[in-house]
Every structure is written in structure tokens, then in C-alpha cells.
N, C-alpha and C positions, 0 to 999 in steps of 0.2 A: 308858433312863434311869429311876432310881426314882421314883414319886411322893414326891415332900417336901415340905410343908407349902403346896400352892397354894393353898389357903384364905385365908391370909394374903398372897398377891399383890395381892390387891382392896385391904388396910389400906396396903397402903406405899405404892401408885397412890396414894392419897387423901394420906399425908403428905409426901408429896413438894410438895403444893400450896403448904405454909408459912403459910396462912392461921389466922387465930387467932378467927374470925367466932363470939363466945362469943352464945348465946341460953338461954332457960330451956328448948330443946326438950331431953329427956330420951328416947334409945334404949331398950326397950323389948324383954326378952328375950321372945322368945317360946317358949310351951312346950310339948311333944308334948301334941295332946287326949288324955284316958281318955275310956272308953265301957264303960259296964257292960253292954253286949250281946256283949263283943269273944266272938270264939269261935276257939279254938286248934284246929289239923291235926293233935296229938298222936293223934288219935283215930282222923286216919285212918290207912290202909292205905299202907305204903310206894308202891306201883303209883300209886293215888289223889293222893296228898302230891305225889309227883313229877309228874303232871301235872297239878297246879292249881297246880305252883310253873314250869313250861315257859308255861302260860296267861297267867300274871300275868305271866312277861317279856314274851313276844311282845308284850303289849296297851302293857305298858310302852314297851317300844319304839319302838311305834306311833305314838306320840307324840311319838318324837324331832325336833328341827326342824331340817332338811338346810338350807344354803343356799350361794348361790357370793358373795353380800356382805350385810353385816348395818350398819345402821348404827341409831345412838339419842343419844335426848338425856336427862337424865336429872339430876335432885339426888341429890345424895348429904348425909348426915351420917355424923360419924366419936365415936368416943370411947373413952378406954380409962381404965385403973384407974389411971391416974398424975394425973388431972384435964383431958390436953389434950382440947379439943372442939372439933371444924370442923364449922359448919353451913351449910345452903344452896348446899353448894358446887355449881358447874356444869358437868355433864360430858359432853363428846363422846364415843363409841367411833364407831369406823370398823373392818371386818375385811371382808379378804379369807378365804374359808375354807383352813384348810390352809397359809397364808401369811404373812398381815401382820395386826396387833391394832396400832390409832394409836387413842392416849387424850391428849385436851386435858381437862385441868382447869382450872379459873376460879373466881374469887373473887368479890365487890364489883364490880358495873358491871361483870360480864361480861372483869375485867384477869385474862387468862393469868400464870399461875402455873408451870404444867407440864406439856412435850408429852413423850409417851411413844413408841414405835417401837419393837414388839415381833416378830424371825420366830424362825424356827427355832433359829438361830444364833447369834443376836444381839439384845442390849437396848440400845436410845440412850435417852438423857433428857436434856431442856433443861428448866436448871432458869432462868425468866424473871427469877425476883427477885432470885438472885442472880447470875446472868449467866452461870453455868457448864454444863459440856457432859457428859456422861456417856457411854462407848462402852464398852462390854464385850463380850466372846464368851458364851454361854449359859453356859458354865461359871465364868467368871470372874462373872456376876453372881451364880450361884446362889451363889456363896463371898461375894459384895460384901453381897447381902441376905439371907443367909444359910434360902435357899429354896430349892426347886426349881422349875423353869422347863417344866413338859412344859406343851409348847404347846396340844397336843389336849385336856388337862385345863381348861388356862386357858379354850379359846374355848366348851368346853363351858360353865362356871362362868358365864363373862360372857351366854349365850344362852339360861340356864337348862334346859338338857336336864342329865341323872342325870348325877353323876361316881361315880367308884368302885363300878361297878354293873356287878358281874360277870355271867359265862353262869353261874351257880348263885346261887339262893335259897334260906334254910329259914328258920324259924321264924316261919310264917306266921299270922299274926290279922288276923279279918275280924270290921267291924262294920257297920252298915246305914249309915254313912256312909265309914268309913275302910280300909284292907286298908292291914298293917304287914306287914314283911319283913324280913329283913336277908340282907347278900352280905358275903362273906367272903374278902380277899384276902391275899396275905403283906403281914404290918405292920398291914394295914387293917382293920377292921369300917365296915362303912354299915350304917344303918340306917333305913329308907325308911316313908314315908308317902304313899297317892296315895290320888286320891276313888274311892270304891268304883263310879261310875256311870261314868267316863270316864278312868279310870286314870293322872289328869294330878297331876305331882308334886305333893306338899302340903308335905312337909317331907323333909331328911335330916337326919341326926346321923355324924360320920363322926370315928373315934376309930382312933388311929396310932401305934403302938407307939413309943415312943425309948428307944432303948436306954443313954443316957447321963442317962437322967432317969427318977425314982421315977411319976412322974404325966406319962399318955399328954397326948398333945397331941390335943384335941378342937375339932371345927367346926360348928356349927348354922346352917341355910339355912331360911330358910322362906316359901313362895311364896305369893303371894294376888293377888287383883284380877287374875284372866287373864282376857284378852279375843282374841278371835279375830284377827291377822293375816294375811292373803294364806294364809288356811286353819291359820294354826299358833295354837296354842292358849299365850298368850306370858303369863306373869306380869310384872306392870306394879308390883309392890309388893314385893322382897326384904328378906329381911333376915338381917342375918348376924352370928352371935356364937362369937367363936376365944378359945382359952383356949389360952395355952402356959405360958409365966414370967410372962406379963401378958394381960391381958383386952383386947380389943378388941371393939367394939358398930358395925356398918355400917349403914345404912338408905339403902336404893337406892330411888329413886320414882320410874321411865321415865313419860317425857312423851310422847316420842313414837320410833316403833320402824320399820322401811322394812328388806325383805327384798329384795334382788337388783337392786337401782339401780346404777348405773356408779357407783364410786368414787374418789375418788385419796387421798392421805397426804401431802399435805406434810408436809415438815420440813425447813427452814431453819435451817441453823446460823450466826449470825451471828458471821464472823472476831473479835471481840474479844472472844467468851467464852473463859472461864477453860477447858483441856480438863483433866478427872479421870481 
């Protein structure tokens, strides 16, 4: 399946919720650091270049965070260029790896909004406020929400390990705090920032060719406040800014984060919703 626009899966989770909770809090783009120490690999030796760009994966890598269940709790705020704004909203994830993604969103006094139920195959959604039931096959959502659904990208995205982070890097710059990169896939450019002392993500930029539009579709992530758990090195402060036809501004704030607990997923479809 192609990657299509997963970036923007996180924004529609969020508007699903139908909350309208307006505050003066304002999202907050964030921007690639400069560093006038940066220093370019132009210089070096193909042989060289190529293995300090094998080095910087592996380390990258290393950092990946493996698990068999992930579960968090977590505010969100939302906002885009049309003036809607949802704050403080409250969010559950629950995953299975490789299987099931269950997202409760909640509004005011903790009132359910919108249960999510994502595998392979298939996207369900209950939507509580208006009583209605959502069932589609992977492919028929990707046409309903006019996304892509690769699942592996998603549970990356939600866990904060690299997406779009191919086995080849070039254009490498290192500074005494930062080391940039970028990978290079069909349709895709990333463009990566990790800390030069422990190779944990800092930021990506990831920019998508479409072919039915003059101006690429672009996604900005950027990771802060990681703290160690159960050994993984977890960012606790996301933030995310997608530009397609419209602007959208995310601000993820985990509270609290639990790797490899026994899980379950309800999901109750109560007989007198609406099915769509």
C-alpha cells in the first residue's frame, strides 16, 4: 500500500471528537534550530560520507521503541486556518503492536465523544454525540477520509519512533548539538533532526509529492520533554503542523505512558445507533 498522507490521521482522530472547548491557548509552530557551527560532509570522501551516514542510522535505530502493548493518556489541542479550535481535549490510546490502535477521545468532564478501532483491515468509529456507528474496510476509509491507512506508519507516528526513514541518508550536517540528515523515498523527502549526544529524534519535516496539486503536501513533528520509560527514551511533548489545502496545528501533551501491560479494547456498539 502507498504511504498517503498519515500525518494527517492524528487531525481527523481529534475532529471526530465535535467538541468546540474555544480557549485563548494558541499552537505554536515550531521551527528547525540554525547553528552556525553546522558543518557539511560535502567535504568528505565518498568511502567516509557513506560510513558516517550507515553510523548515524544504526545509532538511529537504536533508539527505536519495540513493544508488544503501549498504552497513554494524553491532551491534545487542535486548530486549523478555518478558525475551528478544540482544547484540552482527552485522550486514551491503547495498541496492540502489529494489530489493534483503540482511541477514546473526551471532552468537558471527561463525556466520550469518540471511540476509534483501528487493525489492519478495518477502521470502526463511534461517534457518542451523535449516536452514529462508522464500519469500513481499510480501503474504503482511505476513500471516506481521503488518507492513507498503513498501519505500521500510524503505530510508529502515535509511539514517536522515525517514519519515512529509509536504509539510505545523505545530506548530512552536524553541529555540537544537532546532526540533520535527510532519506529519500518515492513521492517522499524526510528530513530529520536528532541530538548529537544520544541520537534521539528532535524533529522531522516530511514533504509528499501530489501529483494532482501545484504545492507538495508537508508535515512537521517535533519532539521535546523525553524521559526514560521501562528503558525507552519517550517524548512526552509532540507537536505537529500538516499543511495540504488547509493548515492544521496538533499539540500532543502525554501524561502518562506504560509499555507491555495486558490490555483489552472495548468497543460497544450500542443497537440504536445510526450505522454509516
Amino acid at each position: 500500500m502507498k504511504q498517503k498522507r498519515v500525518l494527517q490521521i492524528v487531525a481527523c482522530l481529534v475532529s471526530l471528537a465535535l467538541f468546540s472547548c474555544r480557549s485563548t491557548r494558541t499552537i505554536t509552530r515550531a521551527t528547525f534550530p540554525s547553528d552556525t557551527t553546522a558543518v557539511s560532509t560535502d567535504s568528505l570522501s565518498g568511502e567516509k560520507e557513506s560510513a558516517l551516514a550507515r553510523s548515524i542510522l544504526e545509532k538511529v535505530n537504536a533508539n527505536r521503541m519495540e513493544f508488544r502493548t503501549f498504552t497513554a493518556e494524553l491532551k491534545m489541542d487542535y486548530e486549523d486556518d478555518k478558525g475551528k479550535k478544540m482544547n484540552n481535549l482527552g485522550v486514551n490510546i491503547r495498541m496492540m503492536y502489529d494489530s489493534v490502535i483503540w482511541v477514546r477521545v473526551s471532552g468537558p468532564l471527561n463525556v466520550e465523544g469518540a471511540r476509534v478501532l483501528i487493525t489492519k483491515d478495518s477502521i470502526k468509529i463511534v461517534n457518542r454525540l451523535e449516536g452514529t456507528v462508522t464500519l469500513r474496510s481499510t480501503s474504503e476509509a482511505q476513500e471516506l477520509l481521503k488518507l492513507g491507512t498503513d498501519f505500521k506508519t500510524l503505530q510508529d507516528l502515535i509511539v514517536g519512533n522515525p517514519v519515512f526513514l529509509s536504509d539510505s541518508i545523505s545530506n548530512i550536517v552536524t553541529t555540537q548539538s544537532v546532526i540533520s540528515f535527510a532519506s529519500v523515498q518515492e513521492d517522499v523527502t524526510s528530513l530529520f533532526n536528532v541530538f548529537a549526544d544520544d541520537y534521539v529524534l528532535q524533529q522531522c519535516k516530511i514533504t509528499e509529492k501530489d501529483d494532482d496539486s501545484d504545492t507538495p503536501r508537508t508535515g512537521e513533528l517535533t519532539y521535546g520533554d523525553h524521559k526514560t520509560v521501562n528503558g525507552r527514551k519517550f517524548a512526552f511533548q509532540r507537536r505537529i503542523y500538516a499543511e495540504d489545502k488547509s493548515v492544521v496545528k496538533v499539540a500532543l501533551d502525554f501524561k502518562k505512558v506504560e509499555f507491555d501491560n495486558e490490555q483489552t479494547f472495548p468497543f460497544p456498539i450500542p443497537a440504536r445507533y445510526t450505522r454509516e
